[in-house]
PLY file of the C-alpha trace (Angstrom):
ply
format ascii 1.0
element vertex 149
property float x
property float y
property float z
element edge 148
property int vertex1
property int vertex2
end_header
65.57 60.42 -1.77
62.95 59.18 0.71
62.93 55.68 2.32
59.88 54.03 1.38
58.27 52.69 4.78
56.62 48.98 4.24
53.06 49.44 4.80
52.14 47.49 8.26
50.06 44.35 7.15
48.26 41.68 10.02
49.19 38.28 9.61
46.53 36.30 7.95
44.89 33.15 9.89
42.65 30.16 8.67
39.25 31.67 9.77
40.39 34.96 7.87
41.20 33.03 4.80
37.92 31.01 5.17
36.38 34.80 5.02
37.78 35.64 2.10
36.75 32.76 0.32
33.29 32.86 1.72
32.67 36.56 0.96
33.97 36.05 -2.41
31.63 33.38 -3.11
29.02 35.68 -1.50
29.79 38.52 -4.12
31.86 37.59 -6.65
32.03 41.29 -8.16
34.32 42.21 -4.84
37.51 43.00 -6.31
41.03 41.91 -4.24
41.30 45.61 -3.52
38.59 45.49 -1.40
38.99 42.50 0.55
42.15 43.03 0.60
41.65 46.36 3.07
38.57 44.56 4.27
41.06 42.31 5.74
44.20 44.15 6.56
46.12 42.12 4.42
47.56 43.05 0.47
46.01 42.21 -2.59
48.29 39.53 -3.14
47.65 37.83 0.03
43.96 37.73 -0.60
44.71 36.29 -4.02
46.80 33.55 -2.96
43.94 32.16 -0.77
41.95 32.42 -3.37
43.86 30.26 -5.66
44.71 27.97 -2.83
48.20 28.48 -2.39
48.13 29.35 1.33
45.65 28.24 3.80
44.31 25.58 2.50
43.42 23.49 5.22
43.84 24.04 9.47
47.47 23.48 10.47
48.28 20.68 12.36
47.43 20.36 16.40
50.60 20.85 18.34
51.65 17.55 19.99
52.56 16.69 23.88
55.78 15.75 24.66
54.27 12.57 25.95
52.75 12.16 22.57
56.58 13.02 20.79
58.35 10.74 22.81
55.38 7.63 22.02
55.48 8.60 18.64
59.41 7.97 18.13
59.35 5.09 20.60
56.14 3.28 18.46
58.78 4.79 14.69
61.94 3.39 16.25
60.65 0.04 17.07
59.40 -0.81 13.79
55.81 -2.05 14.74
54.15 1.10 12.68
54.64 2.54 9.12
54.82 6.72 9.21
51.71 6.25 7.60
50.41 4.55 9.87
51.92 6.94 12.67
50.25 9.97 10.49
47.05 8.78 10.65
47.60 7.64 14.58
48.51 11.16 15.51
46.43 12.99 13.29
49.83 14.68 11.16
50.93 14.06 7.80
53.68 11.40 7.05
56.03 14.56 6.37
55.64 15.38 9.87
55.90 12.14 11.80
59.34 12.16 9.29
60.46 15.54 10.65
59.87 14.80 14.20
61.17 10.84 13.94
64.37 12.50 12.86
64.02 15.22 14.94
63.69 18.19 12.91
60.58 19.13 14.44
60.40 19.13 18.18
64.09 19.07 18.82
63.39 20.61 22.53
61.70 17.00 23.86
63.76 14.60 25.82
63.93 10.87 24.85
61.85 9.21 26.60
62.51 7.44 30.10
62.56 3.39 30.61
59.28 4.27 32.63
57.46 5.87 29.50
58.82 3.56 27.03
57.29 1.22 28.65
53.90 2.55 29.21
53.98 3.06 25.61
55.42 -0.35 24.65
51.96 -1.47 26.64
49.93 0.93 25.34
50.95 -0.05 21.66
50.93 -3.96 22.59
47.27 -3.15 24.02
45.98 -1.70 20.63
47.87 -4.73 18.89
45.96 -7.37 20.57
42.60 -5.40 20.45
43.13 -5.22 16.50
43.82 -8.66 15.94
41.21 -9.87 18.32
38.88 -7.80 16.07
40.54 -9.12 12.80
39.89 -12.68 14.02
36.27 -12.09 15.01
35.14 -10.29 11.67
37.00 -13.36 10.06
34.67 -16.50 11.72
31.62 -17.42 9.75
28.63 -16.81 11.15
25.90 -18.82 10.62
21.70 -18.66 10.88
20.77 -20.51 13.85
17.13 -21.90 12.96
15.34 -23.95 16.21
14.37 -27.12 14.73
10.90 -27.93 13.71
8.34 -29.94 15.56
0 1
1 2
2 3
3 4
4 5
5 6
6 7
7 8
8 9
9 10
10 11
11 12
12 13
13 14
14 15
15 16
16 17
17 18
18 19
19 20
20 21
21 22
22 23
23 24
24 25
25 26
26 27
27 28
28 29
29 30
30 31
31 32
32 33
33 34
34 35
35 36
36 37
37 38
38 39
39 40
40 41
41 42
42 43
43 44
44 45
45 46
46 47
47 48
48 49
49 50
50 51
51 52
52 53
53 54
54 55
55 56
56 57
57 58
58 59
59 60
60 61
61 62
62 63
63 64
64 65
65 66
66 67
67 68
68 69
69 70
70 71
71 72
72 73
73 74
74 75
75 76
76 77
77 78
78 79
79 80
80 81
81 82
82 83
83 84
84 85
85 86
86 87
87 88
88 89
89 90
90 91
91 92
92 93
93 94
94 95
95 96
96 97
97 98
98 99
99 100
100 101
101 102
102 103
103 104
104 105
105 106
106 107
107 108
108 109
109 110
110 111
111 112
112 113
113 114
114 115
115 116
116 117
117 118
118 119
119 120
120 121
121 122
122 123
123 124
124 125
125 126
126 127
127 128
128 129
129 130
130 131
131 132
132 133
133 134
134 135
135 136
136 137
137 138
138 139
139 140
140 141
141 142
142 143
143 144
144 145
145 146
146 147
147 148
């Protein structure tokens, strides 16, 4: 009996998946067949992108250690929700989870005294700016009018 050999498939990135769903839209009579050897990938690949299952969106940018450490330091202290981490760091609140309990960048030191607190400043900083913002918006302001002569 012969082995089968697996057929040798690329790996399928966002801008490829953004093809697929752009040709398709360009010719919807283009069956997965096609653009699935259009693409080097199988038929089921190409139909998983269509239906949205896989590549729906750009992964996430890759993070600094820098950023790691300020991003547990600013989690551990309290001052910030994950949410508000997520939104900070441009990652989902799943990730700031994963990385606050280090599941995701395991390899990154803690952070030092020194850059705890540079980031201790840095978050203090942005704390006073968005305060000093909140308490502006919140005064009145009224219609000065010269008076008449």
């Amino acid at each position: 009996m012969q082995s089968k050999q697996p057929k040798k498939y690329r790996k399928l990135t966002f801008a490829d998946a953004q093809a697929i769903r752009t040709a398709r839209e360009q010719n919807p009579a283009l069956s997965l067949a096609d653009l699935a050897a259009k693409f080097g990938v199988t038929a089921m690949s190409v139909s998983r992108v269509l239906r949205g299952e896989v590549h729906r969106k750009e992964r996430a940018r890759k993070l600094t250690p820098q950023e790691v450490q300020e991003l547990r330091y600013l989690a551990r202290t309290g001052t910030f929700t994950q949410e508000d981490l997520s939104t900070r760091f441009g990652l989902s609140q799943g990730e700031v989870s994963r990385i606050v309990n280090g599941e995701l960048y395991a390899h990154v030191p803690p952070a030092t005294k020194e850059q705890e607190q540079a980031a201790r400043k840095k978050a203090r900083d942005e704390w006073i700016e968005r305060e000093y913002a909140r308490a502006m918006a919140s005064i009145p302001v009224e219609d000065y009018r010269p008076p008449r002569m």
